[in-house]
KEPAKOL-207591 format. One line per 5 residues: number of its first residue (from 1); their letters; for each residue x, y, z of N, C-alpha, C. Coordinates in steps of 0.2 Angstrom, whole numbers, padded with zeros to 4 digits. Atoms other than C-alpha are relative to their C-alpha. Layout:
// KEPAKOL-207591
NUM> A> X:Y:Z:X:Y:Z:X:Y:Z | ...
This chain:
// KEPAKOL-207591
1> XXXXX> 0004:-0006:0000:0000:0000:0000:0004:0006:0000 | -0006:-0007:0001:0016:0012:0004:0002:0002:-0005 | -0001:-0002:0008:0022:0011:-0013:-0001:0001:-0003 | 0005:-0002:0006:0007:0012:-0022:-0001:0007:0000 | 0002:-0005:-0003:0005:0028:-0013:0005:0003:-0003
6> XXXXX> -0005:-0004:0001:0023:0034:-0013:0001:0001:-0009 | -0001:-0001:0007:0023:0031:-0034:-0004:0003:-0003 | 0005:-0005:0002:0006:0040:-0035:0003:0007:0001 | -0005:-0006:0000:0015:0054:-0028:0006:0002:-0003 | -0005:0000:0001:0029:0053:-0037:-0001:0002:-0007
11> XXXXX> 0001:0001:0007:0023:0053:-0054:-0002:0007:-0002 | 0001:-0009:0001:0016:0072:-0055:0007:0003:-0002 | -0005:-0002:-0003:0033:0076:-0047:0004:-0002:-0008 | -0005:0002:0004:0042:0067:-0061:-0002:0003:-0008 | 0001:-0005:0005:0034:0077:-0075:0003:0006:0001
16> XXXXX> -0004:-0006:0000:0043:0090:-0068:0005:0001:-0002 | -0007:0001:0000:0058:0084:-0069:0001:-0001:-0006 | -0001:0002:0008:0060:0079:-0086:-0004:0005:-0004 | 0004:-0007:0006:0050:0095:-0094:0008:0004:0002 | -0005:-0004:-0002:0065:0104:-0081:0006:-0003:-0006
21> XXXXX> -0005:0004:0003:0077:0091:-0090:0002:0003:-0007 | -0001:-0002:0008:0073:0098:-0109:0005:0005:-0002 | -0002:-0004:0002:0085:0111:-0106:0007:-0001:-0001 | -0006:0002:0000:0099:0100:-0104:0001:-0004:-0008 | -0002:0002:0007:0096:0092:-0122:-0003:0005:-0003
26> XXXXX> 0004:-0006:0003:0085:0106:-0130:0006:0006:-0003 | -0002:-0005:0001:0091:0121:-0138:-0005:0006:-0003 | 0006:-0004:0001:0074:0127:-0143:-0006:0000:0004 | 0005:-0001:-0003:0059:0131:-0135:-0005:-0008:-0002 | 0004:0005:0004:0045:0118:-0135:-0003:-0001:-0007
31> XXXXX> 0005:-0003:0006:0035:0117:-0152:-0005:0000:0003 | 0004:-0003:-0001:0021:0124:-0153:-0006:-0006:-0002 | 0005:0006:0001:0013:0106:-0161:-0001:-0005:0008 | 0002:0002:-0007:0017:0098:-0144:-0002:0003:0005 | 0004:-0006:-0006:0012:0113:-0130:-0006:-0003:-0002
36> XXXXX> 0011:0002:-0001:-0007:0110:-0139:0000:-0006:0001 | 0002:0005:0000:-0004:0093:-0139:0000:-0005:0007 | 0001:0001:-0006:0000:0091:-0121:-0004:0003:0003 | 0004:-0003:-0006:-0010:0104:-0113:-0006:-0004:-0004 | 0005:0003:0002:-0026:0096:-0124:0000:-0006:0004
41> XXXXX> -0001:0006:-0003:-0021:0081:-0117:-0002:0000:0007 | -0002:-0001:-0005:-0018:0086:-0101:-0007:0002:0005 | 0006:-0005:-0002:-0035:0098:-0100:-0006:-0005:-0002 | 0003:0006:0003:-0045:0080:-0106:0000:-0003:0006 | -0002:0005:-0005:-0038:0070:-0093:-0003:0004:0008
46> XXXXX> 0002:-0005:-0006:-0040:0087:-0079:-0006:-0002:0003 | 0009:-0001:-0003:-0060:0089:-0081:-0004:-0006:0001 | 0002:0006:0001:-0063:0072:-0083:0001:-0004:0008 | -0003:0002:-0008:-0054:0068:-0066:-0005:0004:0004 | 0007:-0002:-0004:-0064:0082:-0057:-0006:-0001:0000
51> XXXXX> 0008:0001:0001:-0080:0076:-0063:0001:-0006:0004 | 0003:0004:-0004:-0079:0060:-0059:0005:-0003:0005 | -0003:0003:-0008:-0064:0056:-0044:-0001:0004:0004 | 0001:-0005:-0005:-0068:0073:-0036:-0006:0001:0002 | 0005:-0003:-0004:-0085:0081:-0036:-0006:-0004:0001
56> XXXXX> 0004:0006:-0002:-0094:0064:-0037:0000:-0002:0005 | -0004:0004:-0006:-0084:0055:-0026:-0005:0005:0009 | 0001:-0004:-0009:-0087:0073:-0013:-0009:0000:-0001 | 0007:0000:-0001:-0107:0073:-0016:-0003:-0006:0003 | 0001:0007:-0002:-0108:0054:-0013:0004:0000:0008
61> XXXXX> -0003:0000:-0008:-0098:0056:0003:-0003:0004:0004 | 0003:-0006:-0006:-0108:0072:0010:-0007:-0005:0001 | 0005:0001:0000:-0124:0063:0005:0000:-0008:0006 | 0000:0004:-0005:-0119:0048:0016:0003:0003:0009 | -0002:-0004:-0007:-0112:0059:0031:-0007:0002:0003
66> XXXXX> 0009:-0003:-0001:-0133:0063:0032:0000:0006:-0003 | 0003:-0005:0003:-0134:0078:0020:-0006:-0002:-0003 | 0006:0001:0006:-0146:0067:0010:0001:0005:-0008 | -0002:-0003:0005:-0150:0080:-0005:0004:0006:0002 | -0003:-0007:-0001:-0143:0094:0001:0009:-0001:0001
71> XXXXX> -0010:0001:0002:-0125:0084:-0003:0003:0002:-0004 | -0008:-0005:0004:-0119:0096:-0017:0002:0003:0003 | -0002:-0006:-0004:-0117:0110:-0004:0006:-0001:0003 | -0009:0001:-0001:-0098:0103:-0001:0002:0004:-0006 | -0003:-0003:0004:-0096:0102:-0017:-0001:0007:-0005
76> XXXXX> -0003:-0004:0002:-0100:0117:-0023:0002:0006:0005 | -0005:-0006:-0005:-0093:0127:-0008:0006:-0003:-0002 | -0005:0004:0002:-0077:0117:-0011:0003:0002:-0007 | 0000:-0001:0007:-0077:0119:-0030:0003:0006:0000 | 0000:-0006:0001:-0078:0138:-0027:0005:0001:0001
81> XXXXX> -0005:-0002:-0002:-0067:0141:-0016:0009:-0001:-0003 | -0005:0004:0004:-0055:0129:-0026:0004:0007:-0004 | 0001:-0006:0004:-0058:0143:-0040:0004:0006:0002 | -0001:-0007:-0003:-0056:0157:-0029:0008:-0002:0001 | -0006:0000:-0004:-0041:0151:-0020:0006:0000:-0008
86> XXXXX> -0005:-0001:0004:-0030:0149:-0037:-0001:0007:-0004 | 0000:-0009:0002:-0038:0167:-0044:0003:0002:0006 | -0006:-0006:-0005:-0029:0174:-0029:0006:0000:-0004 | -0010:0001:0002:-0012:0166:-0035:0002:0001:-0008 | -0003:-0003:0007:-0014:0173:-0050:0000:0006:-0002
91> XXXXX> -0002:-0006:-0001:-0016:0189:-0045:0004:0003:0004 | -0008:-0002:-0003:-0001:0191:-0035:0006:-0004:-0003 | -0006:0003:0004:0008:0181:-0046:-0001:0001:-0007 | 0002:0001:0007:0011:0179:-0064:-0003:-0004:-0002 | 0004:0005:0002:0002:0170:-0076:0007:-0004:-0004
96> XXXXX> -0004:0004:0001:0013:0154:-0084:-0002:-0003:-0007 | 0001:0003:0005:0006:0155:-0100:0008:-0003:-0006 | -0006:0002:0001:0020:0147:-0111:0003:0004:-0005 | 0000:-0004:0004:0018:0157:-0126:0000:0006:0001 | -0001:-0009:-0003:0018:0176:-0118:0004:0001:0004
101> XXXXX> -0002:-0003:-0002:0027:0187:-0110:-0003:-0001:0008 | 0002:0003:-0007:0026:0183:-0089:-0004:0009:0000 | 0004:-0004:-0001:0011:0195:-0083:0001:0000:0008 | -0001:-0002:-0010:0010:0202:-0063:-0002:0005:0000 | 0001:-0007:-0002:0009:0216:-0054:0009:0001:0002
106> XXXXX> -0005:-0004:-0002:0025:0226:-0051:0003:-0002:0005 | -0003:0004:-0008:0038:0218:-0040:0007:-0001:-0004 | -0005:-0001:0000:0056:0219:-0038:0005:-0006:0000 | -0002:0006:0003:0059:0201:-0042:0000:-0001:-0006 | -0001:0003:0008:0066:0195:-0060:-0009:-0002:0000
111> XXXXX> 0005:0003:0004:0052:0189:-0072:-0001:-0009:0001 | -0004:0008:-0001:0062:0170:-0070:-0005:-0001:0010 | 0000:0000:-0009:0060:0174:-0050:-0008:-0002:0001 | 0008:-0003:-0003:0040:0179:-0050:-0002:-0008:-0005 | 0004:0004:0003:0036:0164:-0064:0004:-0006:0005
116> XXXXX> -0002:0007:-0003:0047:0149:-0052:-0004:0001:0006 | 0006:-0002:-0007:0035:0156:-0037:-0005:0000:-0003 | 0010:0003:0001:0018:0154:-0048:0000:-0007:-0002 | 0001:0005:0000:0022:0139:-0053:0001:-0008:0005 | -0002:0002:-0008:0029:0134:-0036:-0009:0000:0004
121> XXXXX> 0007:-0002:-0004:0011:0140:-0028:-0004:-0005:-0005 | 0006:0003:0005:0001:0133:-0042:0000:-0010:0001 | 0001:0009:-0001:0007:0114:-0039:-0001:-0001:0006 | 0002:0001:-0007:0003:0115:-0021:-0007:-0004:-0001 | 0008:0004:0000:-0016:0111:-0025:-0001:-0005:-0003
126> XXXXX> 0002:0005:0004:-0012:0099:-0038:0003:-0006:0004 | -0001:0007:-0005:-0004:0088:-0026:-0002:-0002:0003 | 0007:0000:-0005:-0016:0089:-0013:-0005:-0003:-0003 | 0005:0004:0003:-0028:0084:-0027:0002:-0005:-0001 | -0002:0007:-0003:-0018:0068:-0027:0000:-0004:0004
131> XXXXX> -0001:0000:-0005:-0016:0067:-0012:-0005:-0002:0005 | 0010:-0001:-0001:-0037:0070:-0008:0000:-0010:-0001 | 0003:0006:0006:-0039:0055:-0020:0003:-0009:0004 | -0001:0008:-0001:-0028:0042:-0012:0001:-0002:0008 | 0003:0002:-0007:-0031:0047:0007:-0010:-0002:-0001
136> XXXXX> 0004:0004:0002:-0048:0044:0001:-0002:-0010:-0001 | 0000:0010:0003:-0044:0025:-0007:0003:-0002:0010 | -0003:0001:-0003:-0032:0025:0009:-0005:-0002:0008 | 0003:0003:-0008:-0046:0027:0024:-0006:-0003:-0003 | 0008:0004:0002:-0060:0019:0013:-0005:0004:0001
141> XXXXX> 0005:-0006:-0001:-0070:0036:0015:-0004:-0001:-0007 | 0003:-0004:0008:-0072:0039:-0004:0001:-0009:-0004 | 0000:0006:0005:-0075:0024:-0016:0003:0003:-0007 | -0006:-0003:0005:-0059:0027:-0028:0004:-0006:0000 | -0007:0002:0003:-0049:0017:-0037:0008:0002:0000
146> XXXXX> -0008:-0002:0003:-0029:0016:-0038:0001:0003:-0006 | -0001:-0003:0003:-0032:0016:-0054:-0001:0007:-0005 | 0003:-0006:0001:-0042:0031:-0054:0005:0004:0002 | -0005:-0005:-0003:-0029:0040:-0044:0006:-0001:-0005 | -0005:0000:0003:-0015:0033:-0053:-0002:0007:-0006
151> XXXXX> 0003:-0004:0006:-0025:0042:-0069:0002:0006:-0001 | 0001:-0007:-0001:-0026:0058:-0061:0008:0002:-0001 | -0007:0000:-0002:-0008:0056:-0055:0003:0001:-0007 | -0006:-0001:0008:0000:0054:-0075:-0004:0006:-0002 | 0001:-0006:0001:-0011:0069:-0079:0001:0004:0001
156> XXXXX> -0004:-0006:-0005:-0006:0081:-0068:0007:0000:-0004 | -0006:0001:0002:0012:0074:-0074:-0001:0002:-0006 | -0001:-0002:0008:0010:0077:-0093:-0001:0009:0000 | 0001:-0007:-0002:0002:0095:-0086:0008:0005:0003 | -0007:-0001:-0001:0019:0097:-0077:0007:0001:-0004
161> XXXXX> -0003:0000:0007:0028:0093:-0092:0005:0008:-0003 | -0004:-0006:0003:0030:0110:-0100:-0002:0007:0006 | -0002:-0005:-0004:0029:0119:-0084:0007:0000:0005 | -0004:-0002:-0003:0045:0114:-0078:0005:0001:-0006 | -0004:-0004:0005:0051:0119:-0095:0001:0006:0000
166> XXXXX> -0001:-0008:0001:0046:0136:-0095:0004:0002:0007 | -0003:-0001:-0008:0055:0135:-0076:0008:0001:-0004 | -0006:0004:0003:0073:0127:-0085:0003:0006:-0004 | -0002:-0003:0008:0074:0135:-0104:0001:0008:0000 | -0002:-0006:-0002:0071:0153:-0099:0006:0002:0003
171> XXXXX> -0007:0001:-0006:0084:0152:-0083:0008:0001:-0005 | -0005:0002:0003:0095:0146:-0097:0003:0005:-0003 | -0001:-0004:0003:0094:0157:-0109:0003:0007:0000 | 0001:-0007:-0001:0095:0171:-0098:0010:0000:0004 | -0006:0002:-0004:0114:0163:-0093:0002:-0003:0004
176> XXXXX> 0000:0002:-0005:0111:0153:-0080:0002:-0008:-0004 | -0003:0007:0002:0121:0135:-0081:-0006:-0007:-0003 | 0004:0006:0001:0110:0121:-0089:-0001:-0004:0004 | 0003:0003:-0005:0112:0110:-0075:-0002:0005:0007 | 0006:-0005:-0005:0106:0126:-0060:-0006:-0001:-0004
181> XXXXX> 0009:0000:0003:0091:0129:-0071:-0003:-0006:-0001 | 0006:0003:-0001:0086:0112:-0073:0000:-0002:0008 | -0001:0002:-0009:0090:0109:-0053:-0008:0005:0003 | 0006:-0002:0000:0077:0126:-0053:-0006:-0002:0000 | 0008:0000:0004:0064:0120:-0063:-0001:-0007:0003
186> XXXXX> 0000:0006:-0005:0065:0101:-0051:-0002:0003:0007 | 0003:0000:-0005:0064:0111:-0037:-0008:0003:0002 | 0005:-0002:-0001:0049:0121:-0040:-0007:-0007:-0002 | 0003:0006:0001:0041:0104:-0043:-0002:-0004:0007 | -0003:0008:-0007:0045:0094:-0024:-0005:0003:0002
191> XXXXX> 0005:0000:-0007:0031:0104:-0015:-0006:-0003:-0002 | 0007:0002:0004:0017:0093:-0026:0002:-0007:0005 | 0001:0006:-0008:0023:0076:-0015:0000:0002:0008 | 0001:-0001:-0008:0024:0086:0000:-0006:0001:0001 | 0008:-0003:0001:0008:0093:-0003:-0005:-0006:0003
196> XXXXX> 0005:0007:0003:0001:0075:-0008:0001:-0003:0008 | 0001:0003:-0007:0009:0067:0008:0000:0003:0005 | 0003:-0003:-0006:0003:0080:0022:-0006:-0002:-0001 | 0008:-0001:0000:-0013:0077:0015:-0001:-0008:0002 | 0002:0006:0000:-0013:0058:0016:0002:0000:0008
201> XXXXX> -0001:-0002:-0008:-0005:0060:0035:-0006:0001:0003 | 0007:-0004:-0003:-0019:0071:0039:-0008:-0003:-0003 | 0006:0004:0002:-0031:0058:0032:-0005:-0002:0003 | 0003:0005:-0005:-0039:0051:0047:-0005:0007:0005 | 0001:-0005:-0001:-0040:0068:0051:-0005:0007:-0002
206> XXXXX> 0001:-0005:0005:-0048:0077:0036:-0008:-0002:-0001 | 0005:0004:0000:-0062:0063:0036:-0007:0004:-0002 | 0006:-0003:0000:-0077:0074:0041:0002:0006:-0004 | 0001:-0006:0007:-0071:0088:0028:0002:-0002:-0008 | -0001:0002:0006:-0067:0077:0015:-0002:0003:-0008
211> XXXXX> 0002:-0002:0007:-0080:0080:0003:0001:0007:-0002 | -0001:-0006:0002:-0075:0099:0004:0008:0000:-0003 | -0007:-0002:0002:-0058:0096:0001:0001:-0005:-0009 | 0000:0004:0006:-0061:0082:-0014:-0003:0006:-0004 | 0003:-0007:0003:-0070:0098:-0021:0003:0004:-0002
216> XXXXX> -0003:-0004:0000:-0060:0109:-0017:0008:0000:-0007 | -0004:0003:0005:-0047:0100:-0027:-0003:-0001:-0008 | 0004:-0001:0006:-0058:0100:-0042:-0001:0007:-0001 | 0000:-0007:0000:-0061:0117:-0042:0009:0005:-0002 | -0006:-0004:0001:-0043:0121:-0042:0004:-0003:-0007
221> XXXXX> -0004:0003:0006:-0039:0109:-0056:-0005:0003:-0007 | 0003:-0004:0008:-0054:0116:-0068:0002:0007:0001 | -0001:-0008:-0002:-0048:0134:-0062:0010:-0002:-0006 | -0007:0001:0004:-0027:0128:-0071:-0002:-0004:-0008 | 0000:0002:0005:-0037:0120:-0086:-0003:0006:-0005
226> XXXXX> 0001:-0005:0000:-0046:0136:-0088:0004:0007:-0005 | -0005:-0007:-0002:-0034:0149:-0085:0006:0000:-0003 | -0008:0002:0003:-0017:0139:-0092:-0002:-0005:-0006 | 0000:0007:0003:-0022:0122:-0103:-0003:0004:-0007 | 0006:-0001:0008:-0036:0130:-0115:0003:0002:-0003
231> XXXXX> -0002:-0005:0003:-0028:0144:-0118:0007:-0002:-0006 | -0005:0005:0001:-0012:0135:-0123:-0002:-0004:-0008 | 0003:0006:0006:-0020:0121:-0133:-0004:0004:-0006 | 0005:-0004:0006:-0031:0134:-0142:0007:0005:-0005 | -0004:-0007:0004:-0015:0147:-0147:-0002:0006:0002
236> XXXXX> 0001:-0005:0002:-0018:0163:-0153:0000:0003:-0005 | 0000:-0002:0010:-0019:0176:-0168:0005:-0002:-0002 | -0006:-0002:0005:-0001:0174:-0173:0000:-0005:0000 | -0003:0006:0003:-0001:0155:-0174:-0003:-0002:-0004 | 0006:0003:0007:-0010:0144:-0188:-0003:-0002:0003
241> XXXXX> 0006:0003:-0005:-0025:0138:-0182:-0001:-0010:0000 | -0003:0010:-0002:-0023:0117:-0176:-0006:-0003:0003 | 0005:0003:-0006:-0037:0104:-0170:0004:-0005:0002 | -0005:0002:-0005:-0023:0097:-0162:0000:-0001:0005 | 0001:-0002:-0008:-0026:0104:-0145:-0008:-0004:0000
246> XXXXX> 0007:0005:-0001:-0045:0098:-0147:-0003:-0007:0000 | 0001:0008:0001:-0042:0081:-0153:0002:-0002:0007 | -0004:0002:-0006:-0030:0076:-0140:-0005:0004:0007 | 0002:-0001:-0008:-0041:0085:-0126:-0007:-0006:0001 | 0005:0007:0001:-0055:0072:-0133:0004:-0005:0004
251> XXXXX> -0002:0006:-0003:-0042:0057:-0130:0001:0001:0006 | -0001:0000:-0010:-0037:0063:-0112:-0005:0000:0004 | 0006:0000:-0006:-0056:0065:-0107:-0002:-0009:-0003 | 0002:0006:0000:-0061:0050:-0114:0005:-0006:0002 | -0005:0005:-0003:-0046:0039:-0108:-0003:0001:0006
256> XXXXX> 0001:-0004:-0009:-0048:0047:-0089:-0008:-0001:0002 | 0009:0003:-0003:-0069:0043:-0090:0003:-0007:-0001 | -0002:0006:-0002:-0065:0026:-0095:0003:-0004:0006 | -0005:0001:-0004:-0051:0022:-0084:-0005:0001:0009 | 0004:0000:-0008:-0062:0029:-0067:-0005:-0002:0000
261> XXXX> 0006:0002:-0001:-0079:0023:-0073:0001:-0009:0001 | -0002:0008:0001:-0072:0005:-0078:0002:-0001:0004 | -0007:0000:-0006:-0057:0005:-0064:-0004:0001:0006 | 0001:-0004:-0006:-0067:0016:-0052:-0007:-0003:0005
């Protein structure tokens, strides 16, 4: 059970590592065919996981705690909040689009500095929503699948992908050693398993706010599919227009419904 655990956690983690990696074989930025093809991917697998290992899961757990019908009321408090809590971190941080220029408010930190601290803040909730999913399986709260979690877990990981790129490549660029910059772009990755196992720790613990916090974790992961995946996968004017991003978000939602309905 340890292991199953420790390699669900690990697996987010290790997208990091290896997007940070690209800067030690790379000499170009990602293409622009793969960005849509991972984020579509990535934003397939996301919303398909919040549907059905999060806000079901959290509805079905409120309703048997005694809410009866009145067991969305986790999940959409939870949801919101989810929403809310990563618009904060986007308004005091930059956004991590891959394509633009880093966006913020004014601040006497480098560009490199403000985007390794949004993307540092931004995988906090996404490990937590692993972490939800297998303290769930773990105390037998939520009826969830390994493989449901695992699912989520190589998700999140492909989503990781090109953000410990943009962490690496830039750093690089700007003079910074190929191995610091990817050591950078790995570190702004570790706090997604710490995240993951405070949450399973405090499993035993979380029980009676589960359903808000399975929620809440959905709400944070549609708020990064939203606000970073679409936009991504979609482009913009200057690029040629691709159903690229839209295919691939088909096979990640329809893989990730399989997988948890079938598995789950």
């Amino acid at each position: 059970m340890i292991s199953v655990i420790a390699k669900g956690l690990l697996i987010p983690f290790l997208g990091t590592v290896l997007g940070s990696a690209c800067v030690l074989f790379m000499k170009k930025d990602l293409s622009q065919k793969l960005q849509k093809s991972l984020s579509g991917f990535a934003a397939g697998v996301m919303i398909a996981a919040a549907v059905w290992s999060l806000l079901i899961p959290s509805m079905e757990q409120a309703t048997e705690q005694g809410l009866g019908k009145l067991g969305f009321i986790p999940a959409v408090v939870g949801f919101c909040f989810g929403m809310l809590f990563l618009l904060l971190l986007d308004v005091i941080t930059p956004h991590m689009h891959l394509n633009e220029s880093v966006e913020g408010p004014k601040t006497n930190l480098s560009k490199s500095a403000m985007m390794f601290l949004a993307v540092t803040l931004h995988n906090i909730p996404e490990g937590m929503a692993v972490g939800v999913l297998y303290a769930g399986w773990y105390t037998g709260a939520v009826q969830v699948s390994t493989s449901a979690a695992l699912a989520l877990a190589i998700g999140i990981a492909i989503q990781n992908f090109p953000e410990g790129a943009i962490i690496s490549m830039p750093l690089h660029s700007k003079g910074v050693s190929k191995i610091k910059a990817c050591v950078y772009g790995v570190l702004s990755g570790i706090v997604e398993p710490v995240a993951g196992l405070i949450t399973i720790l405090l499993a035993k613990l979380i029980i009676p706010v589960l359903p808000y916090l399975l929620s809440f974790a959905a709400g944070a992961m549609i708020y990064v599919v939203v606000e970073e995946l679409v936009p991504e996968m979609a482009g913009n004017e200057n690029e040629p227009h691709s159903n690229l991003g839209t295919i691939m978000f088909m096979i990640g939602f329809s893989l990730m419904m399989m997988l948890d309905v079938a598995l789950g």
